[in-house]
C-alpha positions in Angstrom: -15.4 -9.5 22.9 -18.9 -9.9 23.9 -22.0 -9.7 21.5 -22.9 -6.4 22.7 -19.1 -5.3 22.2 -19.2 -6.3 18.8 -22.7 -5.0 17.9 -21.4 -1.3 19.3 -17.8 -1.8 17.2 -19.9 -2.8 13.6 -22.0 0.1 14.9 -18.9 2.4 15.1 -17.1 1.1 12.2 -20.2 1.9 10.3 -20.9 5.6 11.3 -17.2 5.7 10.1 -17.3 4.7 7.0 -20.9 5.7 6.1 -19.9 8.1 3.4 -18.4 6.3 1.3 -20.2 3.1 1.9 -22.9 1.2 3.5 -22.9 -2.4 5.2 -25.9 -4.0 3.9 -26.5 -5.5 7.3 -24.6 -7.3 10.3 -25.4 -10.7 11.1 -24.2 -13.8 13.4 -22.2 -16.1 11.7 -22.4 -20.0 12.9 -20.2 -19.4 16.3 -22.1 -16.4 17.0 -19.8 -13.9 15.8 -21.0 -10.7 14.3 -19.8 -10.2 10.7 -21.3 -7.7 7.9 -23.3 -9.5 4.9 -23.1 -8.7 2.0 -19.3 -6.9 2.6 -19.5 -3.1 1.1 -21.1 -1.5 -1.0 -18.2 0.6 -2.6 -19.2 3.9 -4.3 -19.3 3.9 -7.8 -17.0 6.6 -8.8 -13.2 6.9 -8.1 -11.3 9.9 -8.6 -7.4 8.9 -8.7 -5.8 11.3 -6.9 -2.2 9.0 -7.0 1.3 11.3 -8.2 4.4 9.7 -9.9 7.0 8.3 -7.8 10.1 9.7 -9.2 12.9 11.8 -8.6 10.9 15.3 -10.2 8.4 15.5 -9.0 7.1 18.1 -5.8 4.6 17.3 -3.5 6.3 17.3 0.0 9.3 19.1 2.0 12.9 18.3 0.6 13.3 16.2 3.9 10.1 14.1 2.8 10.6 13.6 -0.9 11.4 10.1 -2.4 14.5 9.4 -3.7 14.8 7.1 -6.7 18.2 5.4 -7.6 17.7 4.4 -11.0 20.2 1.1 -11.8 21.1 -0.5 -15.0 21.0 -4.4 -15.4 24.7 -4.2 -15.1 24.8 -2.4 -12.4 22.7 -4.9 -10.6 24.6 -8.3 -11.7 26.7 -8.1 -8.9 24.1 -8.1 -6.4 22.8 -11.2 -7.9 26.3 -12.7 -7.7 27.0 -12.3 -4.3 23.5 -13.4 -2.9 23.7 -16.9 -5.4 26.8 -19.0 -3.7 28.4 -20.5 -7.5 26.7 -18.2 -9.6 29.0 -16.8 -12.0 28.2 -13.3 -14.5 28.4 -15.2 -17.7 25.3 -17.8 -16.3 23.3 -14.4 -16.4 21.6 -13.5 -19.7 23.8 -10.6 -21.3 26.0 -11.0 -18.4 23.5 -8.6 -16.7 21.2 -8.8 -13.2 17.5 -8.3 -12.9 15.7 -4.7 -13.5 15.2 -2.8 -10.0 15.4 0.7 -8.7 16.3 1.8 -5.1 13.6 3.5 -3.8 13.6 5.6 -0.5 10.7 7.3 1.0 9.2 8.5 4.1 5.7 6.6 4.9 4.0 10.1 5.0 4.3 10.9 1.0 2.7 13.1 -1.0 0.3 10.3 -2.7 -2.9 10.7 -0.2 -5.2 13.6 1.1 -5.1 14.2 4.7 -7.8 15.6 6.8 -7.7 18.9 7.9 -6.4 18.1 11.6 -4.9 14.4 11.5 -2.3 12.8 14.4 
């Protein structure tokens, strides 16, 4: 990309972000490349808007909800048996596998705002 190129992306990327944050400045590094100085300047309140991932809660269509399988230790010791070649269930502590859920979900979930009209 050109210097000019580059100037008009920072340029962009900058009236985009501009809200929330300000480049202090954009300046060459030793090849000549653009880059910002001085990174971001993030604001300095953050509201949390995050939700629980579990199985109750309702923030999106049935079709778009995430589906937690909760599994014991037990339950989980055979997966650890097949994928070890030799490993036997009484090498594991308690005889049991590691902690894990199974968690499905859509890559839209309910977890983030959207704006108004969004592709």
């Amino acid at each position: 990309m050109s210097a000019k190129g580059q100037q008009q992306t920072f340029g962009l990327i900058r009236q985009a972000v501009y809200p929330l944050a300000s480049f202090a400045r954009i300046e060459r590094d030793r090849s000549g490349r653009y880059r910002m100085a001085d990174a971001v300047n993030l604001p300095s309140r953050i509201v949390d808007i995050s939700s629980p991932l579990d199985n109750e809660t309702v923030l999106d269509h049935p079709f778009m909800r995430p589906k937690v399988e909760y599994r014991t230790n037990v339950q989980n010791a055979p997966m650890l048996l097949e994928n070890f070649p030799g490993l036997k269930q009484k090498d594991l502590p308690g005889g049991e596998g590691w902690a894990f859920e199974i968690v499905t979900m859509t890559t839209h979930n309910g977890t983030h705002m959207d704006a108004p009209v969004h592709f």
